[in-house]
C-alpha positions in Angstrom: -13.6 12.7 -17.6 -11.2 10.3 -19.1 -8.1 10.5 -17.5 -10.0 11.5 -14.5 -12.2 8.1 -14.5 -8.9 6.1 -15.1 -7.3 7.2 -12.0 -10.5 7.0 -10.1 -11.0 3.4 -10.7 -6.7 2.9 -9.7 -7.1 5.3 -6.7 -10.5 3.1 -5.4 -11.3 -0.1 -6.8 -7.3 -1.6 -7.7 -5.5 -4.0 -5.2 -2.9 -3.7 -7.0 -1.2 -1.3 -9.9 -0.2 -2.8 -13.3 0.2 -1.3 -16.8 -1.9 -4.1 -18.4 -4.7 -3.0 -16.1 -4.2 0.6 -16.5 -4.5 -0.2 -20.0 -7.4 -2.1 -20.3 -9.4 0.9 -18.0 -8.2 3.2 -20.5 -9.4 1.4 -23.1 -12.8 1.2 -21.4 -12.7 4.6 -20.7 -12.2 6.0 -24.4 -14.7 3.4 -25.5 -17.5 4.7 -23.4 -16.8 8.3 -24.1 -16.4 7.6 -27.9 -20.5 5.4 -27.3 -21.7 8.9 -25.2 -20.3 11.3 -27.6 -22.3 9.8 -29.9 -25.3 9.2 -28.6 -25.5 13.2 -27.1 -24.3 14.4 -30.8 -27.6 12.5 -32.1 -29.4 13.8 -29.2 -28.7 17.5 -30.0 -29.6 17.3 -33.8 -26.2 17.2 -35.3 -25.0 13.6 -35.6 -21.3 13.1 -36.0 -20.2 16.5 -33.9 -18.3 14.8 -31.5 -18.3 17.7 -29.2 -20.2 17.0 -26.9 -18.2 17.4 -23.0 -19.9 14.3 -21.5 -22.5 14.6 -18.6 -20.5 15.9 -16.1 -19.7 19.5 -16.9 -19.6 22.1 -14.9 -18.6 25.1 -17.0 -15.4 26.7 -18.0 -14.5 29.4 -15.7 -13.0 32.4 -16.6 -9.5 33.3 -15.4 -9.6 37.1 -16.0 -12.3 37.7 -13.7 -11.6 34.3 -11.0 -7.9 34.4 -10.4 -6.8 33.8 -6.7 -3.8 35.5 -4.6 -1.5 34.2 -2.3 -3.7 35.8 0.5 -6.4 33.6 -0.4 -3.9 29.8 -0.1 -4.8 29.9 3.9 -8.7 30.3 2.9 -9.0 27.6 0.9 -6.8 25.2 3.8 -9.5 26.6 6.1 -12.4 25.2 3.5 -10.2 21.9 3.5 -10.5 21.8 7.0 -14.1 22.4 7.1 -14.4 19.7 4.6 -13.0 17.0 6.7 -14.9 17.8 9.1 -18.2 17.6 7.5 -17.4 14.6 5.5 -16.1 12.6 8.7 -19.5 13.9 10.2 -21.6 12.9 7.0 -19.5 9.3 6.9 -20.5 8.7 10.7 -24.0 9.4 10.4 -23.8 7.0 7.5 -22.2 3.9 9.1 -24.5 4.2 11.9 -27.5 4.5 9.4 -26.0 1.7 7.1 -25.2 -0.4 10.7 -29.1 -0.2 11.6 -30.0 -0.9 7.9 -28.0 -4.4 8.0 -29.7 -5.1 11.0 -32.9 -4.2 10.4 -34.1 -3.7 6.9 -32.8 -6.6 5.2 -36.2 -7.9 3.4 -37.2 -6.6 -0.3 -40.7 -5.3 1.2 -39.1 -3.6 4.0 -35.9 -1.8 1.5 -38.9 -0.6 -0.9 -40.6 0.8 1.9 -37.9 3.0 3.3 -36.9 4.1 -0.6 -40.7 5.5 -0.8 -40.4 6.9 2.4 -36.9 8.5 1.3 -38.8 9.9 -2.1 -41.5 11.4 0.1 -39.7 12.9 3.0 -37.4 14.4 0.4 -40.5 15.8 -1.6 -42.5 17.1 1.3 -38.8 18.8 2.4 -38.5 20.3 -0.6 -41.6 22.2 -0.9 -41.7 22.9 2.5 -38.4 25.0 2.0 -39.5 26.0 -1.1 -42.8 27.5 0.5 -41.8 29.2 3.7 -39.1 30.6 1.8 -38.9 34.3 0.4 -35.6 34.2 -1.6 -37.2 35.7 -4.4 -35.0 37.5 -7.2 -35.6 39.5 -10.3 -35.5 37.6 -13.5 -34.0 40.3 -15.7 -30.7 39.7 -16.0 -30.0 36.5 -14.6 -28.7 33.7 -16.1 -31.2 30.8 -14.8 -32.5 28.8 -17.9 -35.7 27.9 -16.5 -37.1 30.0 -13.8 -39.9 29.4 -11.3 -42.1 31.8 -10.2 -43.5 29.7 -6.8 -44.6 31.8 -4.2 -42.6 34.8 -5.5 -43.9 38.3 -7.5 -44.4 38.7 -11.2 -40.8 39.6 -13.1 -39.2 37.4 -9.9 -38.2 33.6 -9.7 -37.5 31.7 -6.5 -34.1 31.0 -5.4 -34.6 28.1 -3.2 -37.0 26.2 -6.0 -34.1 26.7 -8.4 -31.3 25.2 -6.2 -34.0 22.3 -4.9 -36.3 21.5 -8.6 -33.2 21.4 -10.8 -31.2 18.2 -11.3 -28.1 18.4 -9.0 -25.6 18.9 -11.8 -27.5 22.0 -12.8 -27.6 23.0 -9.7 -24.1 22.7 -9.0 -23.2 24.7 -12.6 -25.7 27.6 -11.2 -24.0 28.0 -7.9 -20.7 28.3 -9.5 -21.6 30.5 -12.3 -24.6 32.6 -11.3 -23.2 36.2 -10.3 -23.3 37.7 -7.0 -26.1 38.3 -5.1 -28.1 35.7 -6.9 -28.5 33.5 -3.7 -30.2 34.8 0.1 -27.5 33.4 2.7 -30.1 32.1 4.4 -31.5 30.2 1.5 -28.0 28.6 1.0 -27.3 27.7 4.9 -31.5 26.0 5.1 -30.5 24.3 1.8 -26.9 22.9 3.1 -29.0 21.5 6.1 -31.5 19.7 4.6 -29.3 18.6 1.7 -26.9 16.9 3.9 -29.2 15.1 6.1 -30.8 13.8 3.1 -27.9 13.1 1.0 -26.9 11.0 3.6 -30.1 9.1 4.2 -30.3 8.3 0.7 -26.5 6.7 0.4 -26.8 3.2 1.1 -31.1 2.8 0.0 -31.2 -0.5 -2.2 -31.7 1.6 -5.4 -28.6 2.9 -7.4 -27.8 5.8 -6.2 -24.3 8.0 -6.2 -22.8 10.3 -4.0 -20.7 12.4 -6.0 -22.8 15.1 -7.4 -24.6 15.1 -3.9 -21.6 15.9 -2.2 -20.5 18.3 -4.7 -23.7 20.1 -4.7 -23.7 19.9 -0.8 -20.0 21.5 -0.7 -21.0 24.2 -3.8 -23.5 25.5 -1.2 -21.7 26.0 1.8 -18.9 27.1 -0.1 -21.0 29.7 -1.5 -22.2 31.0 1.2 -18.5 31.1 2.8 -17.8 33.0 -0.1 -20.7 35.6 0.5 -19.5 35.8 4.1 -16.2 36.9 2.8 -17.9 39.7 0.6 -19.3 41.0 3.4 -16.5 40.8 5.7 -13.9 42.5 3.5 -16.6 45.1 1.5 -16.2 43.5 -1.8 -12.7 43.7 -2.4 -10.9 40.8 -4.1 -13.6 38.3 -3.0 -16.1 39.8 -4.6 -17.1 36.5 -6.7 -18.4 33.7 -4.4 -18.2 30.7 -7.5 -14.5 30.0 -7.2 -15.3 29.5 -3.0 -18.5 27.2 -4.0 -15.7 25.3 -6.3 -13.8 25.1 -3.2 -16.3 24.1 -1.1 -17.6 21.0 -3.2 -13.8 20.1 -3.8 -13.7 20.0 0.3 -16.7 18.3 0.8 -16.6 15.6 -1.6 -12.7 15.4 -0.7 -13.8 15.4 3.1 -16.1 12.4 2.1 -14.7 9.8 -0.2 -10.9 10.7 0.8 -9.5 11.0 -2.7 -6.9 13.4 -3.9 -5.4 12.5 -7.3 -8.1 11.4 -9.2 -10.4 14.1 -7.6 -8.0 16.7 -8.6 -8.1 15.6 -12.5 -12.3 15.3 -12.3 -12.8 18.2 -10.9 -10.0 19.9 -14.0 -11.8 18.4 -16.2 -14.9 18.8 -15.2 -14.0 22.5 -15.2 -12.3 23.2 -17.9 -9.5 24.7 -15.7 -6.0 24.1 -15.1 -5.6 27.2 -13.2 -7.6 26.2 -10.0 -5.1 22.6 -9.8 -3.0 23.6 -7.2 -5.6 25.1 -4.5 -8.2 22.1 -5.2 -5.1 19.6 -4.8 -4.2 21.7 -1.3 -8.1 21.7 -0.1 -8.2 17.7 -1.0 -5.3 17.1 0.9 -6.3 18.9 3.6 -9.7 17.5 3.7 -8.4 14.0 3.8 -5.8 14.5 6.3 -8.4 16.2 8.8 -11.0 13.3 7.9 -9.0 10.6 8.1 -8.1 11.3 12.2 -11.4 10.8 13.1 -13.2 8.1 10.6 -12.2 6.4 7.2 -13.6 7.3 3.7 -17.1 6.5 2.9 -15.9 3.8 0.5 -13.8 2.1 2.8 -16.3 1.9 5.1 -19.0 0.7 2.8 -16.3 -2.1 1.6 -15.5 -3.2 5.3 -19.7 -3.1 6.2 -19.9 -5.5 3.3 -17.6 -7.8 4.1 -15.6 -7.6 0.7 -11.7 -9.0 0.6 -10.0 -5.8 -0.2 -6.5 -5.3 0.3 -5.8 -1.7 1.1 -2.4 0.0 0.3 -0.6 -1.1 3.4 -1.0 -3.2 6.1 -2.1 -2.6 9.4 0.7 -0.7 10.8 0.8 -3.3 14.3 0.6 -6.3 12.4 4.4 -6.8 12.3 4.5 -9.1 15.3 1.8 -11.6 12.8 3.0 -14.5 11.1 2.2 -16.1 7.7 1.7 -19.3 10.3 -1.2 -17.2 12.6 -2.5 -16.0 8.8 -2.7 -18.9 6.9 -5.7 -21.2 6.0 -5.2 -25.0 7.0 -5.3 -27.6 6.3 -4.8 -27.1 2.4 -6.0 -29.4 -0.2 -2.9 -30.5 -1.7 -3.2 -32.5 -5.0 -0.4 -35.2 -6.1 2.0 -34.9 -9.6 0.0 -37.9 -10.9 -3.2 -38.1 -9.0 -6.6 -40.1 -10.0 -9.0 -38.5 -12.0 -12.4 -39.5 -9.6 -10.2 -37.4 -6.7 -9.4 -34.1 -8.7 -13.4 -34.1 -9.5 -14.1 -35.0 -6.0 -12.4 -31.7 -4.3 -13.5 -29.7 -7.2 -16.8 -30.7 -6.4 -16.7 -30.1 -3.2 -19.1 -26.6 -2.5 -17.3 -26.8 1.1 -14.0 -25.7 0.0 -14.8 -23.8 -3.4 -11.0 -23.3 -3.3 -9.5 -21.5 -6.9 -5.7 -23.2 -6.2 -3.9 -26.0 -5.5 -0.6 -27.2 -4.2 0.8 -29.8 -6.1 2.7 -32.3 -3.8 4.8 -35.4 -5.1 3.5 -38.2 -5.1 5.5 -41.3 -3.5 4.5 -44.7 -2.8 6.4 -44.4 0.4 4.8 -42.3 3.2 6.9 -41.9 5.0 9.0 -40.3 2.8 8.3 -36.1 2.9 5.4 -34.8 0.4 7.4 -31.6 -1.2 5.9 -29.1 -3.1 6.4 -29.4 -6.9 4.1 -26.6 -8.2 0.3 -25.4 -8.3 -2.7 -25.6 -10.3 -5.3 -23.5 -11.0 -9.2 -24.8 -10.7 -9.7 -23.7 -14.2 -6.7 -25.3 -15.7 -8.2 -29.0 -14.0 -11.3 -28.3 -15.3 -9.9 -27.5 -18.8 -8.0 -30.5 -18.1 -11.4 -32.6 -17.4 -13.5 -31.2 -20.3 -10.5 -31.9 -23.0 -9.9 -36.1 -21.4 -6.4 -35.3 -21.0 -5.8 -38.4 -19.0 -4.6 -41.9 -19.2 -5.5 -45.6 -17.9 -2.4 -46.6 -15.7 0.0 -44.0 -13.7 3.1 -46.2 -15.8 1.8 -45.2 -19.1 3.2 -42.2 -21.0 0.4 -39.6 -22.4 -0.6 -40.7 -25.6 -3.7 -38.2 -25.8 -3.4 -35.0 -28.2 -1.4 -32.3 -26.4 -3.0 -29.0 -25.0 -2.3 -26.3 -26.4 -2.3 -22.4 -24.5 -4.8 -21.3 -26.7 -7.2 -24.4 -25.1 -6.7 -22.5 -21.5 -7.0 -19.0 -23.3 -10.6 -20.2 -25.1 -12.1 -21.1 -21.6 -11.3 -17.6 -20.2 -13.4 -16.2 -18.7 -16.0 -18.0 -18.0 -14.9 -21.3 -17.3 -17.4 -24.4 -17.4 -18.3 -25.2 -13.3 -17.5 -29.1 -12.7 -21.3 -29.7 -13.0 -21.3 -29.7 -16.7 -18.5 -31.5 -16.9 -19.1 -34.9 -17.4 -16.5 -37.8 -16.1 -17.5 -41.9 -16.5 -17.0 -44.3 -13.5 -14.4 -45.7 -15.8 -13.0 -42.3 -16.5 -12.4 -41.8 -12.6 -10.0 -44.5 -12.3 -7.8 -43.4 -14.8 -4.5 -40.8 -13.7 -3.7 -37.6 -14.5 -0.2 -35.8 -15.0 -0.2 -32.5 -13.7 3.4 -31.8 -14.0 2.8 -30.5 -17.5 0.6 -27.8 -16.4 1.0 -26.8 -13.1 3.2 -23.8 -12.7 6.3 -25.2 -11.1 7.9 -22.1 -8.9 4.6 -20.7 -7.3 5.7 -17.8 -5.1 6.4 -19.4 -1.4 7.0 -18.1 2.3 8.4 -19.9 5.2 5.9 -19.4 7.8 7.9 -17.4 10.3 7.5 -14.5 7.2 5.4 -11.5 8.6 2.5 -10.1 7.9 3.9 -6.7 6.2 6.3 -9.1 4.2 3.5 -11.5 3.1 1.0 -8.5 2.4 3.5 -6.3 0.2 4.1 -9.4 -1.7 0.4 -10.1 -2.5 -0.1 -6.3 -3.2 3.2 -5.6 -6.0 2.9 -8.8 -7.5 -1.1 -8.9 -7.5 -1.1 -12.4 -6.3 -4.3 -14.7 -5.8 -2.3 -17.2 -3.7 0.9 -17.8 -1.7 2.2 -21.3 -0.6 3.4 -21.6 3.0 6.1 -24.1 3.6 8.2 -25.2 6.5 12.0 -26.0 6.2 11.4 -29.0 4.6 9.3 -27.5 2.0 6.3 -29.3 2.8 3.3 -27.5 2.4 1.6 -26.2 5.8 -0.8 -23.5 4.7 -2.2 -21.3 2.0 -2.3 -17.4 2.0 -5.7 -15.9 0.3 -6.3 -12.1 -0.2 -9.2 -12.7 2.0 -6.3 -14.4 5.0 -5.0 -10.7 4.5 -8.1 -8.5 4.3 -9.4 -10.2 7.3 -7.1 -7.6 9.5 -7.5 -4.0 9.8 -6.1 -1.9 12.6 -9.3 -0.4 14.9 -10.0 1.4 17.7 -8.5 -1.7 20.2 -5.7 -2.8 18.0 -5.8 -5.6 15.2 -9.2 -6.2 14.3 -10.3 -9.6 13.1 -13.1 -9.4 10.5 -15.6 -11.9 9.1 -15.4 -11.9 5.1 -18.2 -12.3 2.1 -18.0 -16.0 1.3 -18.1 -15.0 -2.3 
């Protein structure tokens, strides 16, 4: 899924939208399909046939027999609905789960020990279902690719082992494609149950673990079984096929659970093979996000907020309007001077109090009591390039002899710059001064501190900004703006919530 995982990363994990970004996921993108083509061609026995769809592929369906009517536009809202609902339900359970985690199980010994206990509730589930159930179907004429017998006659395989002992994306393609009548209601309603409650248990163990397919195979299920329902309701009429309603159902329930529509919409396409089904999966995602979002956020969101990391989300927090940059801003700032001693500039960047990335350049005067404006501001990295390369003289008077620095200097060191550690500076060396004016940038982006919160957080967001000066009306510097100054804020159940941030 190229396109699709472009727009995924943009939709989730982008603060802000630009074309250079865009292009670089692209890039990434065609890369690691190009490496996994590959790889799958060699796999199969015929290197070089880059045909191979990817991992995610959940077969083509066929219009001539799974077409849809205007009749059908208000089922498929209804399957939204349901969606929200069980993805707000599944996103609860999971903050509350992920809340008791963070409190509780936050040693190595103790995380292990709930992922074995995960891996054998889950396997003693399994077989449990498997065991007392009696889904058993007749193997002539189905399309299952490996069928078990367990528990079931000769010439028969057992429905419930095939949805449980195959790998979820098989799964998922088999409740799409099998034909009718391949699946006991009952199975699919037992196997929605468990599947949920132990989807959700697993999200958030300390072992990588996704919740896509999950939540797809979760929503396939009940979406069959809606479908089934349907059969039976209007006598196998035009819903005779239930795999276009289990396509609809894991739309809804993923939709319902992460709360994403675009990006969703092209994955699921792609993942398809069909353009046909793009307007009704676009209406159940919509749908399923509207319904979820009025009673809890996405499942991302939330695990973003639990963890403390400074995301800035698409618009501020509709009641922060009566905020000010002044009631946002981090003081006092570390200001640095236009010509400012060498032993100082290693002194704050050594600092592990304030591992601040920029500083406001001030000028400096003799006089004190004459006002300290702001003249521009420098990046940590640019000082440390700065350091490493000497660029600095004896005597504030003297004009800079030393070999100039060229762009391609900065553009070496990214981007990993050298910490100050390894950078080595002489007592001698910290006497001497160092010009910033040269390489500072001298029109940072400013506010005066009665700007508000909306203004200061649409600024950060269009112009992907890392840091915003705030001066009064003598343009002297009273404060700095961070993207965690602006992340710190959500709206919650009381109003504007102040949260506490990752330090990293």
């Amino acid at each position: 899924a190229l396109a699709g995982g472009v727009l995924f990363s943009l939709e989730e994990g982008a603060s802000f939208w630009n074309q250079f970004l865009t292009w670089r996921i692209f890039f990434a993108s065609m890369i690691s399909t190009f490496t996994l083509n590959s790889v799958l061609s060699v796999y199969h026995g015929n290197a070089w046939d880059l045909s191979s769809p990817g991992l995610i592929n959940f077969g083509r369906f066929d219009n001539e027999k799974m077409g849809y009517t205007i009749q059908e536009i208000p089922i498929f809202i209804f399957m939204g609905v349901v969606g929200g609902i069980l993805g707000a339900l599944f996103n609860a359970l999971n903050y509350w789960l992920t809340m008791f985690r963070i409190r509780y199980i936050h040693r190595p010994c103790l995380q292990v020990v709930e992922a074995m206990l995960v891996a054998a509730v889950t396997a003693t589930v399994g077989f449990v279902m498997i065991y007392c159930s009696r889904d058993c179907q007749p193997i002539q004429g189905s399309t299952v690719a490996y069928p078990l017998q367990l528990f079931c006659a000769d010439g028969e395989y057992n429905s419930m082992a095939t949805a449980f002992f195959n790998t979820p994306e098989k799964s998922v393609v088999n409740l799409f494609h099998d034909p009718p009548g391949s699946y006991n209601p009952m199975t699919l309603g037992l196997f929605t149950l468990m599947y949920f409650f132990l989807a959700c248990w697993t999200y958030g163990l300390t072992v990588s673990a996704g919740v896509f397919i999950p939540s797809l195979l979760i929503g396939a299920a009940w979406g069959r079984l809606f479908g089934i329902s349907l059969s039976y309701l209007s006598k196998g009429s035009i819903w005779a096929d239930p795999g276009k309603y289990a396509l609809m159902g894991a739309a809804a329930q993923l939709g319902g659970i992460v709360r994403m529509t675009l990006s969703l919409t092209v994955i699921m396409m792609e993942a398809t093979g069909n353009v046909t089904y793009g307007f009704p999966i676009m209406l159940v995602l919509m749908t399923a996000k509207i319904v979820g979002d009025y009673f809890v956020e996405g499942l991302y969101d939330m695990h973003i907020q639990l963890q403390s990391v400074p995301f800035l989300h698409w618009e501020a927090p509709v009641t922060s309007h009566s905020l000010t940059a002044r009631e946002v801003m981090s003081t006092p700032v570390t200001c640095l001077r236009r010509i400012e001693r060498v032993g100082t500039v290693v002194d704050i960047l050594s600092d592990t109090s304030s591992n601040h990335n920029g500083f406001p350049v001030v000028e400096s005067s003799p006089d004190a009591s004459q006002v300290a404006g702001l003249r521009g501001l420098i990046l940590r990295s640019q000082l440390i390039v700065l350091l490493k390369h000497k660029v600095f003289v004896e005597r504030a008077n003297l004009s800079l002899v030393q070999r100039r620095l060229k762009l391609k200097d900065f553009r070496d060191a990214y981007p990993r710059f050298p910490p100050i550690q390894s950078i080595h500076v002489s007592q001698d060396e910290r006497e001497c001064m160092i010009d910033l004016s040269e390489f500072m940038n001298p029109s940072p982006y400013t506010v005066p501190q009665e700007a508000s919160l909306p203004r200061v957080f649409k600024l950060f967001r269009a112009l992907g900004l890392r840091h915003l000066v705030v001066v009064d009306n003598r343009n002297e510097v009273v404060g700095m703006v961070t993207r965690k100054d602006l992340a710190r804020y959500r709206l919650g159940k009381e109003g504007l919530e102040e949260l506490s941030l990752a330090q990293t």
